[in-house]
C-alpha positions in Angstrom: 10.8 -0.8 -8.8 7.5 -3.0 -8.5 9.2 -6.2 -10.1 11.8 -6.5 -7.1 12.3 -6.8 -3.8 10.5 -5.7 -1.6 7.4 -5.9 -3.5 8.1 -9.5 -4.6 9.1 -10.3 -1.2 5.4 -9.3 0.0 4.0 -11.4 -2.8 2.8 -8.1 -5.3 0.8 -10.0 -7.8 0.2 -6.6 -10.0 -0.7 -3.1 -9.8 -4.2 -2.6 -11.0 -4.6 0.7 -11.6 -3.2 4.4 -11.0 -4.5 7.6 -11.1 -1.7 10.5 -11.3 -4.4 13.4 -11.3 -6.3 12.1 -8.1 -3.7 10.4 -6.3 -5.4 7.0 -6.0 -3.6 3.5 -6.8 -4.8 -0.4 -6.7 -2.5 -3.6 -6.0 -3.4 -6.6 -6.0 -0.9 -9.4 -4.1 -1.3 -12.8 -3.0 -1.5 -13.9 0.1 0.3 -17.2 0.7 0.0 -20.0 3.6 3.9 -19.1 4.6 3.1 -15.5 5.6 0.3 -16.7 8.2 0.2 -17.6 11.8 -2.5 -19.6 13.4 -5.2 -20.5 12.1 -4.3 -19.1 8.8 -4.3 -16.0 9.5 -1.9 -13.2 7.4 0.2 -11.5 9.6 -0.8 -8.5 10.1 2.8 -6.7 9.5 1.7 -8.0 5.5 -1.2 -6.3 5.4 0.5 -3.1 6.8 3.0 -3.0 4.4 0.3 -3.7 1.6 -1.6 -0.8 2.6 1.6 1.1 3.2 2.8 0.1 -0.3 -0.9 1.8 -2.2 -0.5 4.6 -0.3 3.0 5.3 -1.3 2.3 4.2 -4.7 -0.8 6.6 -5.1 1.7 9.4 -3.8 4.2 8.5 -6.3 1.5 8.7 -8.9 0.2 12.2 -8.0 3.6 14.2 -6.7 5.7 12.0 -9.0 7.7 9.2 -9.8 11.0 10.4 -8.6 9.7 11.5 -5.1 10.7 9.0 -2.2 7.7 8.8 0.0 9.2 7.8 3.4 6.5 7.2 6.3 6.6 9.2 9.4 3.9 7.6 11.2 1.0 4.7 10.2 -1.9 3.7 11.7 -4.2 0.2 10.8 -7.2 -0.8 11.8 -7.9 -4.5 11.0 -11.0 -5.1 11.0 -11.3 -8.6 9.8 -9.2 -11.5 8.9 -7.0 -11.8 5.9 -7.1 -15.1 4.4 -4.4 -16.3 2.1 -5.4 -15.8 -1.9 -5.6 -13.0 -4.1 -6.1 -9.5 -1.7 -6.1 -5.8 -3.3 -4.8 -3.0 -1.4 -5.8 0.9 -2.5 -4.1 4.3 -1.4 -5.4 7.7 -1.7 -3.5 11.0 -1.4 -5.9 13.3 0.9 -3.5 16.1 0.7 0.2 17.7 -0.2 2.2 20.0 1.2 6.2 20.3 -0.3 7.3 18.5 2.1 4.6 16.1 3.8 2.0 13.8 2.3 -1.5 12.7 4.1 -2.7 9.2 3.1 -5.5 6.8 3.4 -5.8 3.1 2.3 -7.6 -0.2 2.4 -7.2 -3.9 2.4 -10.2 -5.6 0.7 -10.9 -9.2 -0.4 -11.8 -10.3 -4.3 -15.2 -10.0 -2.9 -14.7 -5.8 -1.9 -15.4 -7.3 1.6 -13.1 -4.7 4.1 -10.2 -6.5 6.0 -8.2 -3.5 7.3 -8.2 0.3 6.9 -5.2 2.6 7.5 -4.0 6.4 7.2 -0.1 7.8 7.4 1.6 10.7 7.3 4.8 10.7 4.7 8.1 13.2 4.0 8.4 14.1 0.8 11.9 13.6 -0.7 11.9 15.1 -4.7 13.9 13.9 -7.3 15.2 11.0 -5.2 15.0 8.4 -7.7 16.2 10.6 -11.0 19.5 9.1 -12.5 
């Protein structure tokens, strides 16, 4: 699922870590010159769908990985610039319900320097992925 589209399409470089009892995942992608605007600047739709794509990934991890997590509702806060290179993006679960997940993530530079912070509320969808 992490080897194709859309992952590849947003430039996934690899998932870093995950933690299924605490709900909390890593990725790192790279940013590249052709997903900028001016003055080199990512375009801040990218580092949504990074953040959106840790958070979902840290729900996977703790409700499991046949649940679709589908977002109802996001919310970013960039704080600084993202620069094109290598940028790691972390999700959290703060809480469950059966039907509804509450989520927070972050955008940070190789240096752990914050770019952008972000929480969303998700549906639940079990057993959407079993064969």
């Amino acid at each position: 699922m992490w080897s194709k589209a859309p992952q590849t399409t947003l430039g996934i470089d690899q998932v870093l870590s995950i933690d299924s009892i605490n709900g909390i995942a890593a990725i790192s992608y790279i940013a590249k010159k052709k997903m900028c605007h001016s003055g080199g600047i990512v375009q801040g739709g990218f580092v949504t769908a990074w953040i959106d794509a840790a958070m979902a990934l840290a729900c996977m991890a703790k409700c499991g990985k046949e649940v679709l997590v589908l977002t109802l509702e996001i919310k970013i806060s960039f704080i600084e610039a993202a620069k094109t290179g290598k940028l790691i993006a972390s999700g959290k679960v703060l809480k469950t319900s059966k039907s509804l997940a509450f989520l927070e993530g972050d955008l940070r530079d190789i240096k752990g320097n914050l770019i952008a912070k972000g929480t969303s509320t998700a549906k639940l969808k079990p057993d959407f992925y079993k064969s």
